[in-house]
Chimera marker file (.cmm) of the C-alpha trace (Angstrom):
<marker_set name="trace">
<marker id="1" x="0.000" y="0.000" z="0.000" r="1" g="1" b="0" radius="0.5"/>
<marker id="2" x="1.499" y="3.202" z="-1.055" r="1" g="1" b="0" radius="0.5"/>
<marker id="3" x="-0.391" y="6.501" z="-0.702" r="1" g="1" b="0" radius="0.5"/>
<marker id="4" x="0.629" y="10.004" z="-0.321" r="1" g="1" b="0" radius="0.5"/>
<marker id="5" x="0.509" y="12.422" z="2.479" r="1" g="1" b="0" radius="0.5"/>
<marker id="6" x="0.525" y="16.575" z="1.693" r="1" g="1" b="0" radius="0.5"/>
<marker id="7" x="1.673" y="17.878" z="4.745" r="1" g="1" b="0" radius="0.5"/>
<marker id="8" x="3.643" y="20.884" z="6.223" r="1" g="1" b="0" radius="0.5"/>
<marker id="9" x="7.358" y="19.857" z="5.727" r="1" g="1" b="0" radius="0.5"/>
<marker id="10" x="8.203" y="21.530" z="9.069" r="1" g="1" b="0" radius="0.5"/>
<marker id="11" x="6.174" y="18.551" z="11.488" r="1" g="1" b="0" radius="0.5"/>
<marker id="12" x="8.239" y="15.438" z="12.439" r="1" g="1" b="0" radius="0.5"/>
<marker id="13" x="7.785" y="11.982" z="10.684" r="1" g="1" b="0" radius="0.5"/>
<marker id="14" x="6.833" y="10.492" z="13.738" r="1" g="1" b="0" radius="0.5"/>
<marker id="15" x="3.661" y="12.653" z="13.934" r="1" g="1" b="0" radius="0.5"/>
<marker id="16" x="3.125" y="12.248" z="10.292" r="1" g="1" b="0" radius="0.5"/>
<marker id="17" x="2.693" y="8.307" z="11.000" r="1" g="1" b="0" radius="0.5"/>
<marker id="18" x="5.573" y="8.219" z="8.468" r="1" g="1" b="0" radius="0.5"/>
<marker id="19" x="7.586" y="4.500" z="8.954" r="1" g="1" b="0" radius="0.5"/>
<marker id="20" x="9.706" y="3.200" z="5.942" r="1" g="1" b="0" radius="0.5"/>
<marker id="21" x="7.514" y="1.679" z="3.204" r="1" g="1" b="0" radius="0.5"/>
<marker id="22" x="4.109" y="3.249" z="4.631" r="1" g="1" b="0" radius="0.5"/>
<marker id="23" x="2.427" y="6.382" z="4.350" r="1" g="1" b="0" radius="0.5"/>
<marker id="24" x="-0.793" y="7.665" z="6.079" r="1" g="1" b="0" radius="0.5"/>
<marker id="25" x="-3.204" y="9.733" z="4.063" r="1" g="1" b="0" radius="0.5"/>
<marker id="26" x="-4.747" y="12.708" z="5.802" r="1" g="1" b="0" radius="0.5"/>
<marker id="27" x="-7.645" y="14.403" z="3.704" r="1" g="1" b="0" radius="0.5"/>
<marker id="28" x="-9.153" y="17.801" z="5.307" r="1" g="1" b="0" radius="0.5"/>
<marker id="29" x="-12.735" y="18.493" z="3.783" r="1" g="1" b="0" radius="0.5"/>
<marker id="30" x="-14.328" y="21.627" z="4.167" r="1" g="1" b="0" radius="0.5"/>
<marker id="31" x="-18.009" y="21.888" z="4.030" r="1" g="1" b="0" radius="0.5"/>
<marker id="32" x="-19.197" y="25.475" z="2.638" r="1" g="1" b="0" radius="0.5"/>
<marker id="33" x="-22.769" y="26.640" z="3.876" r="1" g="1" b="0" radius="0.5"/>
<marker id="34" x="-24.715" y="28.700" z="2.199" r="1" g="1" b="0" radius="0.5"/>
<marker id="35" x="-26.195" y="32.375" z="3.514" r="1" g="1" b="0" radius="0.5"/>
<marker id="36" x="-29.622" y="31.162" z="4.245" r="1" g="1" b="0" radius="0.5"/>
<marker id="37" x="-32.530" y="33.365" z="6.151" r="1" g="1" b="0" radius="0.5"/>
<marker id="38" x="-35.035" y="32.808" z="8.764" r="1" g="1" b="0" radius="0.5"/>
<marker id="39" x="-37.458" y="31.319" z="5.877" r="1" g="1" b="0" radius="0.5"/>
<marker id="40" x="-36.928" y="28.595" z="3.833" r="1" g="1" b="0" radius="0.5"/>
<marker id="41" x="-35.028" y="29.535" z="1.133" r="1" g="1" b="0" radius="0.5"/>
<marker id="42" x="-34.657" y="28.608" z="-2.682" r="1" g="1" b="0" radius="0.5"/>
<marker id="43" x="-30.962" y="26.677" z="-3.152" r="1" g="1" b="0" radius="0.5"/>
<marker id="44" x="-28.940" y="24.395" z="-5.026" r="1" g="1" b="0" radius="0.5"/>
<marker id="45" x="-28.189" y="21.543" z="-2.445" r="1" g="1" b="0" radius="0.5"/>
<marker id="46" x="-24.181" y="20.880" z="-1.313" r="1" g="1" b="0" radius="0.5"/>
<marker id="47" x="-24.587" y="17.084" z="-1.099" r="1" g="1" b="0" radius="0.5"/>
<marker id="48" x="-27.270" y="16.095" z="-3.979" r="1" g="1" b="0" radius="0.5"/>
<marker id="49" x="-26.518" y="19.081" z="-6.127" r="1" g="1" b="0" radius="0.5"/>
<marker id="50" x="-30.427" y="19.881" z="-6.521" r="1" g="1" b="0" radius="0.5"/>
<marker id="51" x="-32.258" y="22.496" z="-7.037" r="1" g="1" b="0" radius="0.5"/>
<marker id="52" x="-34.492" y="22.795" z="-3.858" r="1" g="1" b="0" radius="0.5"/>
<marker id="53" x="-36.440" y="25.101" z="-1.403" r="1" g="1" b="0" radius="0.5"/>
<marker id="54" x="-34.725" y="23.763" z="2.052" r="1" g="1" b="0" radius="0.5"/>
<marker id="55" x="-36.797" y="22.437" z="5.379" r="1" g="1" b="0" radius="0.5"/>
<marker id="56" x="-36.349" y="24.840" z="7.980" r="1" g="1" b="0" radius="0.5"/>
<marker id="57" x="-36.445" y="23.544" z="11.747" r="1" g="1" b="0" radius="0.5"/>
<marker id="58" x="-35.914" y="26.445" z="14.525" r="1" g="1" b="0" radius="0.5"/>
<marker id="59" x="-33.099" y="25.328" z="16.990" r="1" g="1" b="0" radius="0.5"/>
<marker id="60" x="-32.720" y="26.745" z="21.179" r="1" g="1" b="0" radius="0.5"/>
<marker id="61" x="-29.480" y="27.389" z="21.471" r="1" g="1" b="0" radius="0.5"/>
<marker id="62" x="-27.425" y="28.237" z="24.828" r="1" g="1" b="0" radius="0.5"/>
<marker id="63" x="-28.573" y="31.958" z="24.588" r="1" g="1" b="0" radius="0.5"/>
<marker id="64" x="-32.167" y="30.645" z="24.815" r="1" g="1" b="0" radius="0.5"/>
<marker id="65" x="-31.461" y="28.659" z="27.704" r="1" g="1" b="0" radius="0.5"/>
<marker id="66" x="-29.587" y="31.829" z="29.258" r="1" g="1" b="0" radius="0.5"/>
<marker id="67" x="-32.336" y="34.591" z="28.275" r="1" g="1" b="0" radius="0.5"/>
<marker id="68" x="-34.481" y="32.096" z="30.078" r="1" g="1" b="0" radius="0.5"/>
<marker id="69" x="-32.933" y="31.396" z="33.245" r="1" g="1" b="0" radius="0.5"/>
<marker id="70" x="-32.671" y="35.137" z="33.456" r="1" g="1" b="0" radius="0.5"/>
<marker id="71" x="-36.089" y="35.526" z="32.940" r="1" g="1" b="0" radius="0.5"/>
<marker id="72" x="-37.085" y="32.642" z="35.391" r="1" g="1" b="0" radius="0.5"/>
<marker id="73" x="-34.798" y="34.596" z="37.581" r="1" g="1" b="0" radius="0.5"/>
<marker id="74" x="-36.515" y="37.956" z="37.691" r="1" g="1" b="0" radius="0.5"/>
<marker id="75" x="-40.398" y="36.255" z="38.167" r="1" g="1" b="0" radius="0.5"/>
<marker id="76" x="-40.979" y="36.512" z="34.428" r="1" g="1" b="0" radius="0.5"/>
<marker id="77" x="-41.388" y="32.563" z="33.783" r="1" g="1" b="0" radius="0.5"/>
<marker id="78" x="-44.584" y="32.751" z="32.089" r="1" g="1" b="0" radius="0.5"/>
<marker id="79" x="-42.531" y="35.240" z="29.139" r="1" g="1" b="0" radius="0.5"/>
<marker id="80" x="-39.624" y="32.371" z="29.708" r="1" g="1" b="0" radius="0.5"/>
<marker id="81" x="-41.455" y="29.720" z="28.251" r="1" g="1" b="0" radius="0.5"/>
<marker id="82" x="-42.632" y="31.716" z="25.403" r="1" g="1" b="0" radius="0.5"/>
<marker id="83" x="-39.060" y="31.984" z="24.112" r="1" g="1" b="0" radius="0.5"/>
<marker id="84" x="-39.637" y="28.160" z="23.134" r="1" g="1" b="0" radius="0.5"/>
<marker id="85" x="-42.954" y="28.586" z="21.436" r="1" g="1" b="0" radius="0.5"/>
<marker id="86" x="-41.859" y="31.663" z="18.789" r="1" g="1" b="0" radius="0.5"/>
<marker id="87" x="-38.948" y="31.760" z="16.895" r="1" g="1" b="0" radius="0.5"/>
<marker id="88" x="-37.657" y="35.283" z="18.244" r="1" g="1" b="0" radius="0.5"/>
<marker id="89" x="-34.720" y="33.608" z="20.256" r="1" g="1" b="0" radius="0.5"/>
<marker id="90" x="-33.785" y="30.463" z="18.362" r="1" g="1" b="0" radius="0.5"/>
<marker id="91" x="-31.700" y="29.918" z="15.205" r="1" g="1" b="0" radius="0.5"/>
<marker id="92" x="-33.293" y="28.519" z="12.089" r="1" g="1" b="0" radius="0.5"/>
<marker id="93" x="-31.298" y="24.909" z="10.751" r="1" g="1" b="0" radius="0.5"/>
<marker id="94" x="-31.724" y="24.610" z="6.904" r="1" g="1" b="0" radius="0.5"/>
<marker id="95" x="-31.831" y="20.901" z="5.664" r="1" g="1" b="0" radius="0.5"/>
<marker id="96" x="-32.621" y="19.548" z="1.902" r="1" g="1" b="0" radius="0.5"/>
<marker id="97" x="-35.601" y="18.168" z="1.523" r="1" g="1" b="0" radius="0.5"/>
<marker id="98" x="-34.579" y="15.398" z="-0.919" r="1" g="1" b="0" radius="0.5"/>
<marker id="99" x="-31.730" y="14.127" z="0.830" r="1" g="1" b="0" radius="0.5"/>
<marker id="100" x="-31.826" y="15.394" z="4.325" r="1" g="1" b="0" radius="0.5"/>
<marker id="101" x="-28.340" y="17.009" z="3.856" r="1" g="1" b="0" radius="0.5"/>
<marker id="102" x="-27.512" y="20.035" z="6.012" r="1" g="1" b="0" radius="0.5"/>
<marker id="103" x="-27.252" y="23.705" z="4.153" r="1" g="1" b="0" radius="0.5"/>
<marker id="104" x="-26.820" y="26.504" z="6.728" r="1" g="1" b="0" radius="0.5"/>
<marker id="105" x="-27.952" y="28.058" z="9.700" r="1" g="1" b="0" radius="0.5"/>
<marker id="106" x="-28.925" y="31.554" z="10.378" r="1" g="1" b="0" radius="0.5"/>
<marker id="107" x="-28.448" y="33.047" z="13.969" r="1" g="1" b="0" radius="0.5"/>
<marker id="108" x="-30.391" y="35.172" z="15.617" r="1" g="1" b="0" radius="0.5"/>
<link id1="1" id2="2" r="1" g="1" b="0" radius="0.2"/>
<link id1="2" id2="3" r="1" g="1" b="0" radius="0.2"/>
<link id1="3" id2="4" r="1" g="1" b="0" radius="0.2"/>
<link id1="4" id2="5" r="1" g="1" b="0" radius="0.2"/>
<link id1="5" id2="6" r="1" g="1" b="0" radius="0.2"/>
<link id1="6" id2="7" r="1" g="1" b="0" radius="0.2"/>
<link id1="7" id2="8" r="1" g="1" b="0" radius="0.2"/>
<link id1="8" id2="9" r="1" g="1" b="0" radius="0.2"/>
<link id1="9" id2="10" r="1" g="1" b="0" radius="0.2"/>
<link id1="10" id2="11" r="1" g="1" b="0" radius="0.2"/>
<link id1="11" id2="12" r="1" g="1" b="0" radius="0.2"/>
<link id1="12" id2="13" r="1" g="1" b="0" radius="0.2"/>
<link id1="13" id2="14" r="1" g="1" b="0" radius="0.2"/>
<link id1="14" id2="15" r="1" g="1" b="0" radius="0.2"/>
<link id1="15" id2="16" r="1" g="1" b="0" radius="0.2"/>
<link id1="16" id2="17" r="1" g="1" b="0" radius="0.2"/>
<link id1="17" id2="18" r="1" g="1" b="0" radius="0.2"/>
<link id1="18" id2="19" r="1" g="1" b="0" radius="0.2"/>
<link id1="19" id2="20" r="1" g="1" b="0" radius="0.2"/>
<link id1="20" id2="21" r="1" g="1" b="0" radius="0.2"/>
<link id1="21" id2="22" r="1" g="1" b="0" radius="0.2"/>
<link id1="22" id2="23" r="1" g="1" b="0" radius="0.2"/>
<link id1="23" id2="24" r="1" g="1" b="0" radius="0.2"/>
<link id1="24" id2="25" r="1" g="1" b="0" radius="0.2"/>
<link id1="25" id2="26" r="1" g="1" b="0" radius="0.2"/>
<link id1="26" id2="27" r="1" g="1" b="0" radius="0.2"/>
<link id1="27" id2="28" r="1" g="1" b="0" radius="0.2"/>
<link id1="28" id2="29" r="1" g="1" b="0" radius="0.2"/>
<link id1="29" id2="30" r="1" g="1" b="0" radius="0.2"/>
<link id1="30" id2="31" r="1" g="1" b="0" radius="0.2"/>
<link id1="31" id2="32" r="1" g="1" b="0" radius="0.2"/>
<link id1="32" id2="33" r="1" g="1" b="0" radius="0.2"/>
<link id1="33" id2="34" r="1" g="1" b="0" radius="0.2"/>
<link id1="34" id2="35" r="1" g="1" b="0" radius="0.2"/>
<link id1="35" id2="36" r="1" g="1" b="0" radius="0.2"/>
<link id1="36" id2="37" r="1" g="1" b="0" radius="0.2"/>
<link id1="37" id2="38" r="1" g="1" b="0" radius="0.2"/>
<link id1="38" id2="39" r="1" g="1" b="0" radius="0.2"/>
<link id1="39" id2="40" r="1" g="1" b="0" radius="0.2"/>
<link id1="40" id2="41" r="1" g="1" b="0" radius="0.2"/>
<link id1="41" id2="42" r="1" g="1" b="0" radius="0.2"/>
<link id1="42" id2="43" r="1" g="1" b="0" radius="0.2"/>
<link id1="43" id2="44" r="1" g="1" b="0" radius="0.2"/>
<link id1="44" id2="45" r="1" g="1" b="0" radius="0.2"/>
<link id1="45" id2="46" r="1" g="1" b="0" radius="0.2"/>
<link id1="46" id2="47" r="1" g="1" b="0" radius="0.2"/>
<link id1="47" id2="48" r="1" g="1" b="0" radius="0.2"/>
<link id1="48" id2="49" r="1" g="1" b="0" radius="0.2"/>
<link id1="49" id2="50" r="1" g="1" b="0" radius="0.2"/>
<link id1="50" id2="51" r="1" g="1" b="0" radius="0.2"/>
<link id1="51" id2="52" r="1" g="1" b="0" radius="0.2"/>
<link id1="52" id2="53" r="1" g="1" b="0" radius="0.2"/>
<link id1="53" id2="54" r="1" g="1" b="0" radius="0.2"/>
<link id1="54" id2="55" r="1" g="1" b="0" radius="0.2"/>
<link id1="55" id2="56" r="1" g="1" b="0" radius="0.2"/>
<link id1="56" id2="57" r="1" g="1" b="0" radius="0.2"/>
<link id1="57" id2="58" r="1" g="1" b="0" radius="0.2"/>
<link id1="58" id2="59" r="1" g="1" b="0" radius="0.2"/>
<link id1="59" id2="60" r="1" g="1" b="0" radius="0.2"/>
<link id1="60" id2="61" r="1" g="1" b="0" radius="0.2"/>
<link id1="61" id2="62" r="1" g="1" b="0" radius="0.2"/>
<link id1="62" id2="63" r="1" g="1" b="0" radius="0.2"/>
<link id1="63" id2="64" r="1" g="1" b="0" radius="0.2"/>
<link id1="64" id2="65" r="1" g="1" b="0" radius="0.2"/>
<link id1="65" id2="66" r="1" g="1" b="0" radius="0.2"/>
<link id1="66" id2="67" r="1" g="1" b="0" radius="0.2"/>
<link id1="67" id2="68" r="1" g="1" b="0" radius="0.2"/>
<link id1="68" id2="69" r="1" g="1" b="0" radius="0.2"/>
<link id1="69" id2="70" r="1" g="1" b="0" radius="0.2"/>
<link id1="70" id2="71" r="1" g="1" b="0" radius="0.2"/>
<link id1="71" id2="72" r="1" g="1" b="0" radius="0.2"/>
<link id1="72" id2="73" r="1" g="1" b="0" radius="0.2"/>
<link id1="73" id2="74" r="1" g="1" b="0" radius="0.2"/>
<link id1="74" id2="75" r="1" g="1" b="0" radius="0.2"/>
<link id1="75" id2="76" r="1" g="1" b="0" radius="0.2"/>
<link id1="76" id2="77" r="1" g="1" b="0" radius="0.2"/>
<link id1="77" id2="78" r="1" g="1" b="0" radius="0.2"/>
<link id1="78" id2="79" r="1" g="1" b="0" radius="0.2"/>
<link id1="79" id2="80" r="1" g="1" b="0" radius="0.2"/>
<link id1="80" id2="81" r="1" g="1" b="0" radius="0.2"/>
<link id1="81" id2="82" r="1" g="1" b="0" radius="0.2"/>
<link id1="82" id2="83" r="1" g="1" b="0" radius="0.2"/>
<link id1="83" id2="84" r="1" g="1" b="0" radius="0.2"/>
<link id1="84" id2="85" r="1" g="1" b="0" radius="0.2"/>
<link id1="85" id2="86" r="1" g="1" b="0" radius="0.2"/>
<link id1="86" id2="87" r="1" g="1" b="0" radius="0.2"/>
<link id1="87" id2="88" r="1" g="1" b="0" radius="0.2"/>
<link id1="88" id2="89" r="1" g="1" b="0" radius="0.2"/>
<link id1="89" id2="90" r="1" g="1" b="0" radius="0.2"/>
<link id1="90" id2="91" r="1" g="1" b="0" radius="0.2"/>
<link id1="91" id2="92" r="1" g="1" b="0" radius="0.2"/>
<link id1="92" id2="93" r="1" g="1" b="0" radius="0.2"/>
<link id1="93" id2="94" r="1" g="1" b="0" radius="0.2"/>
<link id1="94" id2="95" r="1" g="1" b="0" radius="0.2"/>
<link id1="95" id2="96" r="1" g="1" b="0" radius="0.2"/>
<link id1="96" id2="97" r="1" g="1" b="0" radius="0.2"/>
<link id1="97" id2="98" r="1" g="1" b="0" radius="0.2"/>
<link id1="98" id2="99" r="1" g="1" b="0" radius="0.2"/>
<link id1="99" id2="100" r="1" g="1" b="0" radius="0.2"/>
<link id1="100" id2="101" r="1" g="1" b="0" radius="0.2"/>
<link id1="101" id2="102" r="1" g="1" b="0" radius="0.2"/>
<link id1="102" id2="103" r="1" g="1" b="0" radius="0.2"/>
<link id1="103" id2="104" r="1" g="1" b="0" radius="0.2"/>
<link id1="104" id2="105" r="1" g="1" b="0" radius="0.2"/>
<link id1="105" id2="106" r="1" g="1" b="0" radius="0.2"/>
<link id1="106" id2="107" r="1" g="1" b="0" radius="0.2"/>
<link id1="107" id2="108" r="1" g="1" b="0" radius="0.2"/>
</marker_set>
């Protein structure tokens, strides 16, 4: 077995895996999102390369949870829990409707 590595010249062999008569392959693969809104939104897919209108689902993130504790904090509960029921404090995930595939997120 004999397959290249593209590495920085500058790191060690032992780190590279590098023994006489093998090689370790190291492949870095960088996803690119696309700017997407808080609607669904009209894109060519990443993974299945169609043209689609992607399936939103909102998200809670940390600053949800936070905004809510705070709110919990200072006797507002009942406005806590509507942070969960609108879409005013969580992101928006974008996913392809044909194959499920992950496009983008926008943050509120």
């Amino acid at each position: 077995m004999h397959v290249s590595v593209s590495l920085s010249n500058d790191m060690p062999l032992a780190i590279l895996g590098y023994w006489p008569d093998s090689f370790v392959s190291v492949y870095f693969i960088k996803m690119s999102t696309q700017p997407v809104g808080p609607e669904p939104v009209n894109v060519v897919c990443p993974s299945c390369h169609q043209q689609v209108v992607t399936r939103t689902e909102p998200k809670a993130t940390t600053k949800t949870h936070l905004i809510a504790l705070i709110m919990c904090l200072t006797c507002l509960w009942p406005c806590a829990c509507c942070l969960y029921c609108t879409q005013c404090a969580r992101n928006t995930e974008h996913f392809c409707p044909s194959c499920n595939a992950f496009v983008g997120t926008y943050e509120r």
